[in-house]
MDTraj code that builds the backbone (N, CA, C; nanometers):
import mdtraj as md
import numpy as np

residues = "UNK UNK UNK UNK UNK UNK UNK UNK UNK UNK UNK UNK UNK UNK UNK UNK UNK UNK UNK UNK UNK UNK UNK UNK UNK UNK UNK UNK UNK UNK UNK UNK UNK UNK UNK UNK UNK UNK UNK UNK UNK UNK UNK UNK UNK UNK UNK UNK UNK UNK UNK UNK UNK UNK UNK UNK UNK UNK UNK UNK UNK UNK UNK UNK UNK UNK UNK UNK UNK UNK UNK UNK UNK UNK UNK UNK UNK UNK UNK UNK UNK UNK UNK UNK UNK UNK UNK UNK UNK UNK UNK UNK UNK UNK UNK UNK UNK UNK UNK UNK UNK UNK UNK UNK UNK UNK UNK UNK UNK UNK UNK UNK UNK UNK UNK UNK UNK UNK UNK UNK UNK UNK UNK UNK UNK UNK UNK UNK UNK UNK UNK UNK UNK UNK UNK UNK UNK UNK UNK UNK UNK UNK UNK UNK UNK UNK UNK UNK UNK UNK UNK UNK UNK UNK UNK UNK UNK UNK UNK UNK UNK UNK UNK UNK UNK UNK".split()
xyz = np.array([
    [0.0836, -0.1177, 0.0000],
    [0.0000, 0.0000, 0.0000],
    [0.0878, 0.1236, 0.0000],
    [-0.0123, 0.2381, -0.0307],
    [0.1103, 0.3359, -0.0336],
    [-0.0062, 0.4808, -0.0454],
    [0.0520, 0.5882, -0.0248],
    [-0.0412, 0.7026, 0.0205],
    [0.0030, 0.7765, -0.0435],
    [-0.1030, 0.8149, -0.1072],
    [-0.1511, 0.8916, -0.2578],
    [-0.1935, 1.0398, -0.1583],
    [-0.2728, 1.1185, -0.3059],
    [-0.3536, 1.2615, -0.2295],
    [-0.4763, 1.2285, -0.1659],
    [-0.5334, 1.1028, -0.1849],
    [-0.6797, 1.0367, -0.1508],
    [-0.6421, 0.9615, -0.0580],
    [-0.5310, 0.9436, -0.0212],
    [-0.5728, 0.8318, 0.1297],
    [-0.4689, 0.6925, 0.0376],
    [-0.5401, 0.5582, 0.1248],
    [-0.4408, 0.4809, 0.0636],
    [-0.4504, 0.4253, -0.0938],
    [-0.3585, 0.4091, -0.1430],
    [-0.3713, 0.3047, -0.2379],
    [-0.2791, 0.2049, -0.2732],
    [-0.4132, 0.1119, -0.3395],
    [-0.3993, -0.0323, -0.3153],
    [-0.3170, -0.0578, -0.4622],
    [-0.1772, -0.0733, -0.4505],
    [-0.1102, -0.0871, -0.5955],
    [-0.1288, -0.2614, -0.6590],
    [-0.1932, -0.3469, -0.5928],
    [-0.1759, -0.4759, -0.6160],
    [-0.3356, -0.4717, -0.6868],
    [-0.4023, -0.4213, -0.5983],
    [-0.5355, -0.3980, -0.6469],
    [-0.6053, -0.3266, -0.8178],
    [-0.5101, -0.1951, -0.7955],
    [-0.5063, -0.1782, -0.9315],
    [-0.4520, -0.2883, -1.0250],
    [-0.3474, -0.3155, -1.0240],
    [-0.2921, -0.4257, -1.1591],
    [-0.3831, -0.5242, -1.1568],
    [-0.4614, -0.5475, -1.0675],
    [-0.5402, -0.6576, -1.0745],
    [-0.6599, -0.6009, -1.1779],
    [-0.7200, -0.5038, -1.1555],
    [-0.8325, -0.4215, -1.2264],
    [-0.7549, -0.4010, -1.3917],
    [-0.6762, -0.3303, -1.3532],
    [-0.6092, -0.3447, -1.5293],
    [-0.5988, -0.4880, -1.6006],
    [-0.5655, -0.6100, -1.5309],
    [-0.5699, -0.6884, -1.5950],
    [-0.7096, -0.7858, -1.5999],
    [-0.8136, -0.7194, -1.5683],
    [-0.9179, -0.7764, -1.5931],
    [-0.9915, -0.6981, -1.6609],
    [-0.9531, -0.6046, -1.7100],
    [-1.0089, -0.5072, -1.7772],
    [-0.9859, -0.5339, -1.9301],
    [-0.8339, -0.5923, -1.9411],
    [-0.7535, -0.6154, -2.0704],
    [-0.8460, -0.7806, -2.1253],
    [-0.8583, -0.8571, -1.9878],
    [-0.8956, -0.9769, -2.0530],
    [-0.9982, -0.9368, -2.1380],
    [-1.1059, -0.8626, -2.0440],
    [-1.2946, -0.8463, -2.0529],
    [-1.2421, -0.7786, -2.2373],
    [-1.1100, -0.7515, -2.2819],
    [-1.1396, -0.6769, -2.3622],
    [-1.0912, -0.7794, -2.4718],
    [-0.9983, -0.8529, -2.4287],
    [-0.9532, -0.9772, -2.5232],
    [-1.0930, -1.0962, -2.5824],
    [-1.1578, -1.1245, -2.4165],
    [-1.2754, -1.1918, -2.4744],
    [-1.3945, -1.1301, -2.5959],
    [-1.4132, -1.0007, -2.5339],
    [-1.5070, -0.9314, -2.6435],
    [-1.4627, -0.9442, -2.7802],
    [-1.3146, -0.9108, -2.8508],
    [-1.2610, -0.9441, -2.9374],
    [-1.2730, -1.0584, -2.9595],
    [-1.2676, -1.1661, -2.8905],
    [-1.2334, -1.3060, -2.9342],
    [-1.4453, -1.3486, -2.9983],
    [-1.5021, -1.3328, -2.9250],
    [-1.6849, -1.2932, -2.9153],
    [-1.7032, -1.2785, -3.0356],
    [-1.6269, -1.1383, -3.0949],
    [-1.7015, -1.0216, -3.2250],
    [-1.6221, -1.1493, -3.3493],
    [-1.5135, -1.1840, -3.3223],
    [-1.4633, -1.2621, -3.4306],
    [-1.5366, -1.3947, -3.4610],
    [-1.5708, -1.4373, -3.3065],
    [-1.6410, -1.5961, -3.3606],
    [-1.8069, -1.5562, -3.4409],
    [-1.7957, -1.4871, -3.3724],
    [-1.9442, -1.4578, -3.4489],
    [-1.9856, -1.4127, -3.5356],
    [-1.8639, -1.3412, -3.6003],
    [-1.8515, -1.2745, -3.7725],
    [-1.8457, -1.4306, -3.8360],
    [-1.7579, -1.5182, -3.7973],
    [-1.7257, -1.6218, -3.8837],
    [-1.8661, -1.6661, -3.8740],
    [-1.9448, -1.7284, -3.7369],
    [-2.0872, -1.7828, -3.7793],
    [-2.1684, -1.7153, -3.8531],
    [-2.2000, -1.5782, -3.8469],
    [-2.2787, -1.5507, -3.9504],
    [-2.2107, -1.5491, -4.0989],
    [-2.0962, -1.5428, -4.1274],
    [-2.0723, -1.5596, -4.2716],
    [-2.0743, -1.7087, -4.2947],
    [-2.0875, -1.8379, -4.2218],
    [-2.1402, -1.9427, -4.2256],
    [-2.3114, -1.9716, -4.2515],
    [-2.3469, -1.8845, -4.1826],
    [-2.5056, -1.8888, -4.1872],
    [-2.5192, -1.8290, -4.3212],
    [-2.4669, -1.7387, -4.3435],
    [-2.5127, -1.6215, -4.4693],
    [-2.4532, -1.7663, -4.6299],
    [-2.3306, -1.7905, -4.6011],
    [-2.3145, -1.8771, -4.7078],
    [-2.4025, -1.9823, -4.7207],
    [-2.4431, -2.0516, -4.6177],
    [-2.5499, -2.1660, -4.6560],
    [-2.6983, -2.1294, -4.6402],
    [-2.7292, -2.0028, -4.6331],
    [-2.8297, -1.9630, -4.6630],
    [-2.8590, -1.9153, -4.8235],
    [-2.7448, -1.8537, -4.8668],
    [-2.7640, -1.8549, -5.0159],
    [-2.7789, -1.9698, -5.1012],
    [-2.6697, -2.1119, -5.0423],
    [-2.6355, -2.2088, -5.0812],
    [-2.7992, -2.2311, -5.1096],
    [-2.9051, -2.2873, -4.9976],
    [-3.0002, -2.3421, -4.9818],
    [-3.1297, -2.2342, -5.0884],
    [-3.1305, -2.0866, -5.0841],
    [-3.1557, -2.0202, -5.1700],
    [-3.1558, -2.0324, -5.3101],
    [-3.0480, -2.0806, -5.3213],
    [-3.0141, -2.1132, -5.5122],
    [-3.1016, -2.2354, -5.5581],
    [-3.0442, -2.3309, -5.4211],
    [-3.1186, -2.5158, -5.4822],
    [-3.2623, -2.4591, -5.4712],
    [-3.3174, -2.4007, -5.3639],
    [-3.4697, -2.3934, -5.4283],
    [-3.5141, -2.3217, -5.4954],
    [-3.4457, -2.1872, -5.5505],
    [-3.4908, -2.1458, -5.6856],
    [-3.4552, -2.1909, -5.8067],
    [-3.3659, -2.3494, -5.7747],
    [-3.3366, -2.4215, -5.9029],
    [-3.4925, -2.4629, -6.0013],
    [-3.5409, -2.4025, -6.0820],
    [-3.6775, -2.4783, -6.0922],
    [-3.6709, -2.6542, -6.1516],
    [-3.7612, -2.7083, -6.1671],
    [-3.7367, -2.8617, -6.1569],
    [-3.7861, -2.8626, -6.3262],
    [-3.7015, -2.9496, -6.3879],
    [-3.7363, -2.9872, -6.5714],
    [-3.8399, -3.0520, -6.5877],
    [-3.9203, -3.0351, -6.6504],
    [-4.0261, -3.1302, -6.6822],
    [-3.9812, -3.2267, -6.7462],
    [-4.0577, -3.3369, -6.7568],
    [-3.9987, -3.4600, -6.8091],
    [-3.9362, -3.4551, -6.9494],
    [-3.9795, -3.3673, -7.0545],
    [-3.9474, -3.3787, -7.1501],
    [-3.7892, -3.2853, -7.1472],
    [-3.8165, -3.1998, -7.0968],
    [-3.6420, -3.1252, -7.1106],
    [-3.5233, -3.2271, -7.0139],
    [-3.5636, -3.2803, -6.9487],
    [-3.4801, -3.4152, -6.8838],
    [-3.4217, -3.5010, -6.9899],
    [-3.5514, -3.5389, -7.0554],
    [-3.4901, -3.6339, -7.1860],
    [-3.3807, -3.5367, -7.2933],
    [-3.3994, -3.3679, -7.2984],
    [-3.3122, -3.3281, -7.4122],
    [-3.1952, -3.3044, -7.3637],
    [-3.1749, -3.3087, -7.2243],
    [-3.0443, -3.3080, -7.1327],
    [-2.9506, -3.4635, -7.1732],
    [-3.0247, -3.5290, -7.1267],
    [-2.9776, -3.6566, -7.1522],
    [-2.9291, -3.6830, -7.3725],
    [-3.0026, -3.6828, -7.4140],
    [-2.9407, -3.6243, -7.5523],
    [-2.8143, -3.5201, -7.5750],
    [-2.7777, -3.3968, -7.5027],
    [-2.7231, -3.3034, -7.4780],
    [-2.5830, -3.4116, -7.4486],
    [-2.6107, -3.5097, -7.3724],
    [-2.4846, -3.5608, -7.3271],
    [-2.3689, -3.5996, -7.4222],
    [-2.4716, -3.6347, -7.4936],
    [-2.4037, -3.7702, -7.6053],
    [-2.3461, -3.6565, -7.7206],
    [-2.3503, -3.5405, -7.7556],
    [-2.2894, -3.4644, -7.7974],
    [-2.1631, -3.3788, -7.7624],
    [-2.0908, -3.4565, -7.6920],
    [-1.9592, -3.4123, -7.6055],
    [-1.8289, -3.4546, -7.7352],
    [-1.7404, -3.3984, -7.7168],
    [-1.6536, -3.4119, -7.8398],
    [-1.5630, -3.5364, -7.7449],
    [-1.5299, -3.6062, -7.7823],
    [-1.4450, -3.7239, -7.7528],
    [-1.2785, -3.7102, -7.7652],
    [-1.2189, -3.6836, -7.6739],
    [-1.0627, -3.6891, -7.6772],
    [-1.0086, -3.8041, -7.7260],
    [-0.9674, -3.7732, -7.8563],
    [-0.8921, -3.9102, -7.9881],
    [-0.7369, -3.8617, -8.0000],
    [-0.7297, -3.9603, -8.1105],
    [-0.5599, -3.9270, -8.1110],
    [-0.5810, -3.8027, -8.2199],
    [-0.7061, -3.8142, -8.3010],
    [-0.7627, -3.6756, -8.3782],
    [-0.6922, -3.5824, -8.3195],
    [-0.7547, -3.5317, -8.1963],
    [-0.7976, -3.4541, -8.1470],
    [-0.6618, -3.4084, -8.0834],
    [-0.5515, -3.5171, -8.0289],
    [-0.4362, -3.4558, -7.9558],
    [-0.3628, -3.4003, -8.1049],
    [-0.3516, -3.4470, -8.2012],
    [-0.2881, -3.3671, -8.2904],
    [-0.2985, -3.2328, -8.3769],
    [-0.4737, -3.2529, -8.3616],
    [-0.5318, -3.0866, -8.3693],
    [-0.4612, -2.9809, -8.2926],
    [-0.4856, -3.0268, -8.1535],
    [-0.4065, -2.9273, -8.0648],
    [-0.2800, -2.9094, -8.0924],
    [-0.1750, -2.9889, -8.1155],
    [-0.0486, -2.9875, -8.1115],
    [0.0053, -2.8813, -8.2281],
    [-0.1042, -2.8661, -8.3103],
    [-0.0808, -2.7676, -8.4590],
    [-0.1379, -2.6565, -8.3978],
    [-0.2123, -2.6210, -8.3342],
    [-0.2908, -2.4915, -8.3199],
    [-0.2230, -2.4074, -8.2863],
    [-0.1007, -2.4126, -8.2315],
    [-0.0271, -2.3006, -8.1771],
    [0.1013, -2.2884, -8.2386],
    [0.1323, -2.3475, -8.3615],
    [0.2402, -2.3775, -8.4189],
    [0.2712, -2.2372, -8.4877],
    [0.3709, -2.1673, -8.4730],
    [0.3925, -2.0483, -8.5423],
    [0.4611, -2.0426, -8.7069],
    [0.4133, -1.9720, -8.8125],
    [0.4489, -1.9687, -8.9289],
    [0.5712, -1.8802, -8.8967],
    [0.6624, -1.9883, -8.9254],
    [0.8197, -1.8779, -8.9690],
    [0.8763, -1.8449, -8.8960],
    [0.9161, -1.7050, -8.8375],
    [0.9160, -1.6648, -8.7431],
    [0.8603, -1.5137, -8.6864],
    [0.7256, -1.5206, -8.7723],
    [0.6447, -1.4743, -8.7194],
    [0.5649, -1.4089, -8.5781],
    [0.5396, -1.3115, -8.5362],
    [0.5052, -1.2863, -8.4076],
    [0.3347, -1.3561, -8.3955],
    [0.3435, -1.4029, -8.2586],
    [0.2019, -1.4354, -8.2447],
    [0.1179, -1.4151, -8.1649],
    [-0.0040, -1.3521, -8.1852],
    [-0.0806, -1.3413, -8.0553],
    [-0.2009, -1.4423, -8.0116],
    [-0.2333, -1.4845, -7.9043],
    [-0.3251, -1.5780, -7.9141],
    [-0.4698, -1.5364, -7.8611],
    [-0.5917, -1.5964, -7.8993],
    [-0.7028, -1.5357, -7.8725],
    [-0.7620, -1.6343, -7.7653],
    [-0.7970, -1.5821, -7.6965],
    [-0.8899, -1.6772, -7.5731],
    [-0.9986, -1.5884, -7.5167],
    [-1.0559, -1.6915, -7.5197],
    [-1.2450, -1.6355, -7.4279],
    [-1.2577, -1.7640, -7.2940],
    [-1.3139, -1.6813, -7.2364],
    [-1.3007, -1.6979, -7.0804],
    [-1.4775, -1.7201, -7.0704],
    [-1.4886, -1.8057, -6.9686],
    [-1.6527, -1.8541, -6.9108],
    [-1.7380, -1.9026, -6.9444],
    [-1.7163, -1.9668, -7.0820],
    [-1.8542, -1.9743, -7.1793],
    [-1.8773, -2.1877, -7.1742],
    [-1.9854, -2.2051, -7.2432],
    [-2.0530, -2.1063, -7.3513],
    [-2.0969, -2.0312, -7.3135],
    [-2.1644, -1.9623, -7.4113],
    [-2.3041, -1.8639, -7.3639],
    [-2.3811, -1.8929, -7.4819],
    [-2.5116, -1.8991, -7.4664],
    [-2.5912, -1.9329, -7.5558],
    [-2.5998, -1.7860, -7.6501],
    [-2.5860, -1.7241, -7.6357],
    [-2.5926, -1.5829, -7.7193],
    [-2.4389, -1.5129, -7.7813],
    [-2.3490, -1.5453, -7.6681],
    [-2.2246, -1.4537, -7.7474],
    [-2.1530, -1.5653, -7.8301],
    [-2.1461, -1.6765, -7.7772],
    [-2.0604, -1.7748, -7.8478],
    [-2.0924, -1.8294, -8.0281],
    [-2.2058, -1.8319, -8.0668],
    [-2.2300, -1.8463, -8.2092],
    [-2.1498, -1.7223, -8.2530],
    [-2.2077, -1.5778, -8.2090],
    [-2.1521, -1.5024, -8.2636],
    [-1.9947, -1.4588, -8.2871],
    [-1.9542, -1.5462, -8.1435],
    [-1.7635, -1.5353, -8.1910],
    [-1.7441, -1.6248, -8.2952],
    [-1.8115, -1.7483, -8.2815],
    [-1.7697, -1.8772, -8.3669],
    [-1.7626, -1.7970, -8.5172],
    [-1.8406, -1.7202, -8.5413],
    [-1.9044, -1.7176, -8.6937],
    [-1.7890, -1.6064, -8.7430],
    [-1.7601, -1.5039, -8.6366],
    [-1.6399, -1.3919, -8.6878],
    [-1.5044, -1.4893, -8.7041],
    [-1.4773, -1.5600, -8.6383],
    [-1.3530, -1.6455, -8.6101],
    [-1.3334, -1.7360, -8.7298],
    [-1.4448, -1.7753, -8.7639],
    [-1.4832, -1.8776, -8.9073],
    [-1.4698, -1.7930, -9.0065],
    [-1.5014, -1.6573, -9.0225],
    [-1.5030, -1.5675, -9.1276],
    [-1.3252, -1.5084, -9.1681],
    [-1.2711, -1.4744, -9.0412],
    [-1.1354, -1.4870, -9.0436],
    [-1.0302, -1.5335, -9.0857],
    [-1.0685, -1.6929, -9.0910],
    [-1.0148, -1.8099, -9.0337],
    [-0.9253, -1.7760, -8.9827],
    [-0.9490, -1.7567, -8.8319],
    [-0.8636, -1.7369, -8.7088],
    [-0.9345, -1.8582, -8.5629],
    [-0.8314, -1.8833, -8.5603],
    [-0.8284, -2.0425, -8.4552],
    [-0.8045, -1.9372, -8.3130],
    [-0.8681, -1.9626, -8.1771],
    [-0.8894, -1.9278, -8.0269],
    [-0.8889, -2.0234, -7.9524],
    [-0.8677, -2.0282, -7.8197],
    [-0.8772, -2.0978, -7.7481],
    [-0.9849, -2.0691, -7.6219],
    [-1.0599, -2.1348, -7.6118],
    [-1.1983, -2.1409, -7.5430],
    [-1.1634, -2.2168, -7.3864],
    [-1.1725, -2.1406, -7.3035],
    [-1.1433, -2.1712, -7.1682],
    [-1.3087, -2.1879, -7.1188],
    [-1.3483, -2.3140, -7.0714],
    [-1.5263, -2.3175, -7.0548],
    [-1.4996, -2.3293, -6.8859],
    [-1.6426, -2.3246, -6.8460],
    [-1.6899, -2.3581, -6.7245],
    [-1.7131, -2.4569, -6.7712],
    [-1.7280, -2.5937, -6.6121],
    [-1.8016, -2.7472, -6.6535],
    [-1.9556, -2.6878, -6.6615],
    [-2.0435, -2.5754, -6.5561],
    [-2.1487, -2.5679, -6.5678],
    [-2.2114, -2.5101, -6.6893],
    [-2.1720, -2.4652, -6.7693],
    [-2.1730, -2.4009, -6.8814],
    [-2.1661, -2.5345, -7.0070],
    [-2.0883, -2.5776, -6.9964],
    [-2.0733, -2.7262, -7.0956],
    [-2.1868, -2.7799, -7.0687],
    [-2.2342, -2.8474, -6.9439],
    [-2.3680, -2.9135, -6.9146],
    [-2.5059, -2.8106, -6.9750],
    [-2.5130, -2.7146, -7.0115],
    [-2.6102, -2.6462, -7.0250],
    [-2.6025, -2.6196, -7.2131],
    [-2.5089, -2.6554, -7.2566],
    [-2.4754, -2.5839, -7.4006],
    [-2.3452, -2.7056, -7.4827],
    [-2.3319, -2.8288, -7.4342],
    [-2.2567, -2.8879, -7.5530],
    [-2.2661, -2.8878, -7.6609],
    [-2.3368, -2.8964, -7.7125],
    [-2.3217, -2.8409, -7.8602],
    [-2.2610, -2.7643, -7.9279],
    [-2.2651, -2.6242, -7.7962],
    [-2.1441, -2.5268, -7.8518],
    [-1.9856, -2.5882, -7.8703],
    [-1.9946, -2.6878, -7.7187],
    [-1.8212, -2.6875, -7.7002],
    [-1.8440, -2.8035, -7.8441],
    [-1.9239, -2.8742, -7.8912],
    [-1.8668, -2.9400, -7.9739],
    [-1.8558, -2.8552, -8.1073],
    [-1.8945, -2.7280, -8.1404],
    [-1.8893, -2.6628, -8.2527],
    [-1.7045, -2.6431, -8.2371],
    [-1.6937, -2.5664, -8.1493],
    [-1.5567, -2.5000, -8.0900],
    [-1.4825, -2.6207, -8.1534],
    [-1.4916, -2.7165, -8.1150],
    [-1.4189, -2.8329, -8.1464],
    [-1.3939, -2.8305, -8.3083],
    [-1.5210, -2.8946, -8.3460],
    [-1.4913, -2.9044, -8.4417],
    [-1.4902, -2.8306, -8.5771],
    [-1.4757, -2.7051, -8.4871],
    [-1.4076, -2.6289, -8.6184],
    [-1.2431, -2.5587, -8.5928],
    [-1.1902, -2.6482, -8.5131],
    [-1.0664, -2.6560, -8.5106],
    [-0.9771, -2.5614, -8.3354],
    [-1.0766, -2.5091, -8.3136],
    [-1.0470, -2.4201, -8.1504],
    [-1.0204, -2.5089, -8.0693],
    [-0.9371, -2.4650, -7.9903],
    [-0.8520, -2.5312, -7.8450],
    [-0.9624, -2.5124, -7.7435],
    [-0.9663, -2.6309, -7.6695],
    [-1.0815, -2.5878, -7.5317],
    [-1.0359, -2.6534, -7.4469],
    [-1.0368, -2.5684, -7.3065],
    [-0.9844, -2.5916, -7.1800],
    [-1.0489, -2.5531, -7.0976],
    [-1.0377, -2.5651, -6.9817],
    [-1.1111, -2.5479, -6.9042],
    [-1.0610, -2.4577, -6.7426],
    [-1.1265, -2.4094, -6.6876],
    [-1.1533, -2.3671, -6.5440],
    [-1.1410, -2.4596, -6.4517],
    [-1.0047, -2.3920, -6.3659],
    [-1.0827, -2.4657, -6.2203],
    [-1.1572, -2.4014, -6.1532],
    [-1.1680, -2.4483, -6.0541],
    [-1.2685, -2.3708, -5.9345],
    [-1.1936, -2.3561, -5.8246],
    [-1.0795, -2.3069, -5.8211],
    [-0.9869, -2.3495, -5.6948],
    [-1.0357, -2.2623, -5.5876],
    [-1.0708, -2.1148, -5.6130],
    [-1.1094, -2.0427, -5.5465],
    [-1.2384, -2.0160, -5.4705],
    [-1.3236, -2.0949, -5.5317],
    [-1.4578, -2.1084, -5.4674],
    [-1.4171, -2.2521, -5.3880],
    [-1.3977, -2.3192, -5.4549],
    [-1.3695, -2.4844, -5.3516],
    [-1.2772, -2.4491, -5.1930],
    [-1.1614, -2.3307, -5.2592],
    [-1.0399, -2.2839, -5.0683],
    [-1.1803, -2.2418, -5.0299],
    [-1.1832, -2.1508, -5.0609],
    [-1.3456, -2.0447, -5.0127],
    [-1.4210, -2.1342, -4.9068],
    [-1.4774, -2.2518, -4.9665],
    [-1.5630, -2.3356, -4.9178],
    [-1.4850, -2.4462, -4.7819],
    [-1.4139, -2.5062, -4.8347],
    [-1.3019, -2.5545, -4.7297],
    [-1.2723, -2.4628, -4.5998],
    [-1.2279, -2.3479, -4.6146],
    [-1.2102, -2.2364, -4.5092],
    [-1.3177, -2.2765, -4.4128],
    [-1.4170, -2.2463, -4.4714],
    [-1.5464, -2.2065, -4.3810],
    [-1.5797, -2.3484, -4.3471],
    [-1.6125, -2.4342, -4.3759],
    [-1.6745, -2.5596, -4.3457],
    [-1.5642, -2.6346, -4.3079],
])
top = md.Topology()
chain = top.add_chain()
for i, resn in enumerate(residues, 1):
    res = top.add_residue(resn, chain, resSeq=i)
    for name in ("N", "CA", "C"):
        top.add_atom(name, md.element.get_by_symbol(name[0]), res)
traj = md.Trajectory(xyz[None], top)
């Protein structure tokens, strides 16, 4: 103890108050963080569950043109590895630039590249989504077979994304 302008004070007492003051302030922090993470848990699988039920459901007959849709997938042949192996082959020594489209198909922009690219004859390389292929093969088999490179997307960043949290 020791004597201040107020009478005594308790120096053990204070450090004790400061350090319960620091915890009360560590826990609140530790509180505001767990609970940001649960609601951005709640908020992600609330959209998650949002999407599947505004998925609307196919009627029987567009089920069957899905299933047709399948069987129009271009088939990786020995064709097909030697197509690629030419597509990027440079005349001479020529400078080259290469063309690529990102996300597709799309049922609307992609005929219209196909048809400038065909008019050209200029060869691209088509980087697809898988969800995009399931909705539009036909396109990736046009791409194909009119001589375009197609590759694909990962998802690495939505899949860490998802991993993190769950």
């Amino acid at each position: 103890m020791v004597y201040g302008v107020n009478g005594l004070i308790d120096i053990e007492k204070i450090k004790k108050d400061r350090m319960n003051k620091i915890l009360v302030f560590v826990v609140l922090v530790i509180v505001v963080i767990l609970s940001s993470i649960v609601a951005a848990i709640i908020i992600v699988n609330a959209n998650k569950n949002k999407e599947e039920a505004t998925k609307p459901e196919l009627p029987k007959e567009e089920i069957v043109e899905e299933e047709v849709k399948e069987e129009k997938l271009p088939v990786y042949s020995e064709e097909a590895k030697l197509r690629m192996k030419d597509i990027y082959k440079a005349a001479g020594e020529e400078k080259n630039a290469y063309l690529t489209f990102d996300d597709g198909p799309s049922k609307n922009i992609t005929p219209q590249i196909l048809e400038i690219l065909r008019k050209e004859e200029i060869k691209a390389t088509f980087f697809v989504l898988g969800s995009r292929v399931e909705l539009y093969p036909e396109l990736v088999k046009q791409e194909y077979e009119e001589g375009h490179y197609i590759a694909n997307h990962r998802i690495f960043a939505y899949l860490f994304f998802n991993l993190l949290i769950f």
